[in-house]
C-alpha positions as CSV (number, residue, x, y, z in Angstrom):
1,X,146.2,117.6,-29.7
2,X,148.0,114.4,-30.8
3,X,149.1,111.2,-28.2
4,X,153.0,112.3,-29.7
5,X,152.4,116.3,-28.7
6,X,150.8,115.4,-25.2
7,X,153.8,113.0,-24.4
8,X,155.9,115.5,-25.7
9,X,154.7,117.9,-23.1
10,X,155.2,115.4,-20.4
11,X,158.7,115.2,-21.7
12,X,159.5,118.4,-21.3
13,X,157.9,118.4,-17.9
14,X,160.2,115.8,-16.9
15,X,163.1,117.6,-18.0
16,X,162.0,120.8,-16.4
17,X,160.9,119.9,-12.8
18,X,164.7,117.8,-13.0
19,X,166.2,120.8,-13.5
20,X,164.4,122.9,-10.6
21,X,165.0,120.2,-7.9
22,X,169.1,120.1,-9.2
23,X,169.0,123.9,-8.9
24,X,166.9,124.1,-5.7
25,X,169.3,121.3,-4.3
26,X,172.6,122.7,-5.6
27,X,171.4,126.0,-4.6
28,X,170.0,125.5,-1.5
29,X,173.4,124.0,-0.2
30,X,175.2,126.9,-1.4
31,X,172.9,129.4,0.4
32,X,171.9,127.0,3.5
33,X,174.1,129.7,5.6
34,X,171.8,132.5,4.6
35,X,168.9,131.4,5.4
36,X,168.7,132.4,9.1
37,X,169.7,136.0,8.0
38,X,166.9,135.9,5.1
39,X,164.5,134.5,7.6
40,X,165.2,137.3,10.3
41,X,165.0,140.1,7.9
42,X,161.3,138.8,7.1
43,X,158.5,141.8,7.6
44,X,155.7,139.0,8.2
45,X,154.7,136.0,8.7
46,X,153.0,133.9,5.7
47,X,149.7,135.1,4.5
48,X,148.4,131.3,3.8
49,X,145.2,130.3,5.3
50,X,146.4,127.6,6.9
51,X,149.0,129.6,8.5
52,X,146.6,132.5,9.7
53,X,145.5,129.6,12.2
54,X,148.7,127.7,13.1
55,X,150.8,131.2,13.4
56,X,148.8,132.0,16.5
57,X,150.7,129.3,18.6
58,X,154.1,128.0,16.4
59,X,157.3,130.1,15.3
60,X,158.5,130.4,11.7
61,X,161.7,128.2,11.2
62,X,164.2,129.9,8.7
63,X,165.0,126.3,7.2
64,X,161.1,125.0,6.7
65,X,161.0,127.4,3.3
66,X,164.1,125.6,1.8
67,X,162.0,122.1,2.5
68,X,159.0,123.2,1.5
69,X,160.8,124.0,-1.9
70,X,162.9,120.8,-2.0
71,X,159.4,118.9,-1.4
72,X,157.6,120.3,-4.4
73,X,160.2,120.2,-6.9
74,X,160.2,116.2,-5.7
75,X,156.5,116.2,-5.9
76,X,156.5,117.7,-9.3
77,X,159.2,115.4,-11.0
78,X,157.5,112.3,-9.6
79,X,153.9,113.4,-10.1
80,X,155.1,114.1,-14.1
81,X,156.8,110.7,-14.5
82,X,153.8,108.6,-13.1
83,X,151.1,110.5,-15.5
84,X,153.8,109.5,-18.3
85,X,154.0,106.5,-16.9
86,X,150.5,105.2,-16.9
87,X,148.8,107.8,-19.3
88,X,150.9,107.3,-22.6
89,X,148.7,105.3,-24.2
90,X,145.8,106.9,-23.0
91,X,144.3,109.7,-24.2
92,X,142.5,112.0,-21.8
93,X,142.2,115.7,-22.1
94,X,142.1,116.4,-18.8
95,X,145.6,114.5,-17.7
96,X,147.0,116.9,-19.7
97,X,146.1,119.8,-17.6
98,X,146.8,118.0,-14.6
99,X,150.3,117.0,-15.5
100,X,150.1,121.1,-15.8
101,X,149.8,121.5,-12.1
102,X,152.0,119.3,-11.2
103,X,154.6,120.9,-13.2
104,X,153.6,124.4,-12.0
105,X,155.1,123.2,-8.0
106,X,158.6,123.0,-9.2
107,X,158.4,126.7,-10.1
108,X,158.8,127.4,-6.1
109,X,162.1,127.1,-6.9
110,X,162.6,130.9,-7.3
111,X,161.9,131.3,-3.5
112,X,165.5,130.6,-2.8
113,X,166.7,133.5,-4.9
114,X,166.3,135.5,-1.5
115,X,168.9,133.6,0.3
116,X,171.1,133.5,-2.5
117,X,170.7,137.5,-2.8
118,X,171.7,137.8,0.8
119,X,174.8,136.0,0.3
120,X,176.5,137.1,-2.9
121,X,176.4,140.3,-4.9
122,X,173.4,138.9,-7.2
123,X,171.6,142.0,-8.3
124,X,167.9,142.6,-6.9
125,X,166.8,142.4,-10.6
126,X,167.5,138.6,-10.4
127,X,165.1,138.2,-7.3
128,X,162.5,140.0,-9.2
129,X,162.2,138.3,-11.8
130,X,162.6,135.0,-9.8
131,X,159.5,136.6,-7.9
132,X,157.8,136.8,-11.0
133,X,158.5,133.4,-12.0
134,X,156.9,132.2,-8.9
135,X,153.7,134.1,-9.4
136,X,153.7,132.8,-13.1
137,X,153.3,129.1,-11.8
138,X,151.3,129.7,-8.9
139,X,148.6,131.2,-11.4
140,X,149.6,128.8,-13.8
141,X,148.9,125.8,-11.7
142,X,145.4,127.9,-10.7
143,X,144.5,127.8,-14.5
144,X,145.8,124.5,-15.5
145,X,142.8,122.9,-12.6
146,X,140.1,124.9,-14.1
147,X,140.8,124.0,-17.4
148,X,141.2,120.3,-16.4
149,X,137.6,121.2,-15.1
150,X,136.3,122.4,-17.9
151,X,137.1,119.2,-20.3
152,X,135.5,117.4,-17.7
153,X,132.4,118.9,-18.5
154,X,132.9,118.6,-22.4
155,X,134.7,121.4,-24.0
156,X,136.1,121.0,-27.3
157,X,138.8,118.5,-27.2
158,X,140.1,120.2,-30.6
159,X,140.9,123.2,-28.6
160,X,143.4,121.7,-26.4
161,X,146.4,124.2,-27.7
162,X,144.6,127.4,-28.1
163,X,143.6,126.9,-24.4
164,X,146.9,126.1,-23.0
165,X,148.0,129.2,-24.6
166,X,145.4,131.5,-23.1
167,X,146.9,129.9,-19.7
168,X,150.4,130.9,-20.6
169,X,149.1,134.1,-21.5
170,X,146.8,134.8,-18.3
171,X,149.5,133.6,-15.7
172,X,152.2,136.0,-17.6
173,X,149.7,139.0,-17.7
174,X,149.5,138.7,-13.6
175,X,152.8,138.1,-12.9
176,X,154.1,140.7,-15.5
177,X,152.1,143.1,-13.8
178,X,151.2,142.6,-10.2
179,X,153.4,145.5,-8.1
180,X,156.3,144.0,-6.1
181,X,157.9,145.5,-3.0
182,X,161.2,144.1,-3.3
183,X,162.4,145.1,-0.4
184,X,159.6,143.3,1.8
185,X,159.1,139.6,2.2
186,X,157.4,137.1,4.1
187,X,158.6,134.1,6.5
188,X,158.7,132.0,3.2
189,X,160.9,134.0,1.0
190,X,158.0,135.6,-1.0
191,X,158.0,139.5,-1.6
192,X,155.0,141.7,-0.7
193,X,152.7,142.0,-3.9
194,X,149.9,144.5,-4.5
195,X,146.3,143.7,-5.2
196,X,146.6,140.8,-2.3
197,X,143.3,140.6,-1.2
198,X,141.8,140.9,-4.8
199,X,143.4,138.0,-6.5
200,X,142.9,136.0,-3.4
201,X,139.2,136.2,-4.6
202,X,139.9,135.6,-7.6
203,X,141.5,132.6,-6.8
204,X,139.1,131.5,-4.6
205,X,136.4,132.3,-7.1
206,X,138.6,130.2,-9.9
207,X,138.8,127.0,-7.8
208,X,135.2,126.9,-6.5
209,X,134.3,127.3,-9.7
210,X,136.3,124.5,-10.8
211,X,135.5,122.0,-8.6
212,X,131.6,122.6,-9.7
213,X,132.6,121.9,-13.0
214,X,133.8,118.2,-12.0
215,X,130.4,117.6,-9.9
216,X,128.4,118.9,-13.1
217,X,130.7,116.4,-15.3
218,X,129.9,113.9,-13.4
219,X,126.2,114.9,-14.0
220,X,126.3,115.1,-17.7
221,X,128.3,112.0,-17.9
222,X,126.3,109.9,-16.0
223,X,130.0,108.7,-13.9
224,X,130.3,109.2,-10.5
225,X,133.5,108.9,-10.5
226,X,134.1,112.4,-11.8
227,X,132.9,113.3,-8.3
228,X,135.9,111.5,-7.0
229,X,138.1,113.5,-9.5
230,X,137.0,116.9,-7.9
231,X,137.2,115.4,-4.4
232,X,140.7,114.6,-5.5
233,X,141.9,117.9,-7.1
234,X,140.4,119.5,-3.9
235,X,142.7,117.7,-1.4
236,X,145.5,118.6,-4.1
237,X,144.8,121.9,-3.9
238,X,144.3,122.4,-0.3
239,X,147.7,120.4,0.3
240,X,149.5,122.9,-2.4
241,X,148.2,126.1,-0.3
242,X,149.7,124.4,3.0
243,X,152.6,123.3,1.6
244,X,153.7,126.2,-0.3
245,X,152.6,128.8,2.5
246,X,154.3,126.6,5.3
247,X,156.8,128.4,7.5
248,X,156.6,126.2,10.7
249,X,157.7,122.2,11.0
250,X,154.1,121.6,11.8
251,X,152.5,122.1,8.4
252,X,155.0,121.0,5.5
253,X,154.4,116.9,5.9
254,X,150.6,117.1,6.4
255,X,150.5,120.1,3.2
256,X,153.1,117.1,1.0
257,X,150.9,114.2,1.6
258,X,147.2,115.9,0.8
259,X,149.1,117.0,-2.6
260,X,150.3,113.9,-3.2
261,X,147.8,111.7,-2.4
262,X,144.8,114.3,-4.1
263,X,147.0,113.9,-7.2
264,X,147.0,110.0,-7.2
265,X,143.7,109.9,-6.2
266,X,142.6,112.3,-9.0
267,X,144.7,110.7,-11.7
268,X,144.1,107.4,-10.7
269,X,139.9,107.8,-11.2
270,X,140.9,109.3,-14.5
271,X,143.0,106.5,-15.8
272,X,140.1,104.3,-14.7
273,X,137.5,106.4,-16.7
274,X,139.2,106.1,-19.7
275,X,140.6,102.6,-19.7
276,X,137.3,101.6,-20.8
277,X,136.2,104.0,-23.2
């Protein structure tokens, strides 16, 4: 893939993630009424891990999920603008997939299609396939670390397209056709899905995985400092799971800042990797 087609994506990833935060914004002010009635109509509490431990001793708030929203849509528009910003004229297959992830947070915008169902006459069909959205860059995001992972540890650089498209592919294929219970959701305005515990393995499976693919790049290459890119998509990661799962005040800050700064921290090793190659 060319310098042009990469920025190009990061283009249109700017464009995108703009877009969500308007409509999560716009949106969220339109529906901020609802959200106490969405909230107590909630069957259970988060499944995250991080909220399996803190649900013990703090109540959901019905206004944490609309933050929790806000903050990645901000996360993903800045995150996108920086990689532009310093990786334009630097090639690096893996910033590509990381840009990837970054985008994939401003898809938690279709959480507040809940609240907006509650208040207007918006057919469930619209909720749905917000729903699916949602589980499209979720997996998405999933995908887009391993790959990063992968060109770590020296896969064809030629391949860059035919790999993003398998992504695509993959994240549609689960969110196409995972079963949804519509008419059961969670304290963070996310409907009950079938094959829960199964894809949670996956995804575990998927990021451990990935992060050994960064320590055996930093084998092969002879750099430690792919060690400190794993370290860094790890921290990412974990602060996307609390983040995104967060239905208290306690977690949301402490989930923003792990995202944010494993994503600098990541980035920032990779931009020094390849400044002198």
């Amino acid at each position: 893939m060319t310098l042009t087609l990469r920025n190009n994506f990061f283009k249109g990833g700017i464009i995108l993630a703009a877009l969500f935060l308007i409509f999560v914004a716009v949106a969220g002010h339109v529906a901020f009424s609802a959200f106490p009635v969405s909230a107590e109509s909630a069957a259970l509490r988060s499944q995250g891990w991080s909220q399996n431990f803190i649900q013990s001793f703090a109540e959901p708030s019905a206004y944490v999920p609309f933050w929790t929203m806000l903050g990645a849509a901000v996360y993903s528009l800045i995150s996108i603008i920086i990689i532009y910003y310093f990786f334009e004229k630097t090639q690096s297959p893996e910033i590509l997939f990381l840009s990837f992830f970054a985008i994939s947070l401003s898809f938690e915008f279709a959480r507040i299609m809940i609240p907006l169902t509650g208040l207007s006459t918006f057919p469930m069909l619209y909720s749905i396939v917000a729903f699916r959205s949602l589980l499209f860059g979720r997996y998405f995001g999933l995908f887009s670390l391993f790959a990063a992972s992968i060109y770590s540890a020296g896969f064809d650089v030629q391949k860059q397209q035919t790999v993003f498209n398998l992504m695509v592919l993959s994240a549609l294929l689960i969110a196409v056709n995972v079963p949804v219970d519509s008419l059961i959701w969670d304290s963070t305005f996310v409907f009950v899905k079938g094959y829960n515990s199964m894809l949670f393995t996956v995804e575990i499976g998927i990021f451990v995985v990935t992060i050994i693919n960064f320590f055996i790049s930093a084998y092969i290459r002879d750099s430690r400092a792919y060690i400190y890119v794993g370290l860094g998509v790890l921290v990412a990661f974990i602060g996307r799971n609390i983040l995104i799962h967060s239905d208290t005040w306690i977690s949301p800050i402490p989930g923003f800042i792990l995202l944010s700064v494993g994503t600098w921290f990541a980035c920032s090793k990779l931009h020094k990797i390849y400044l002198w190659l």
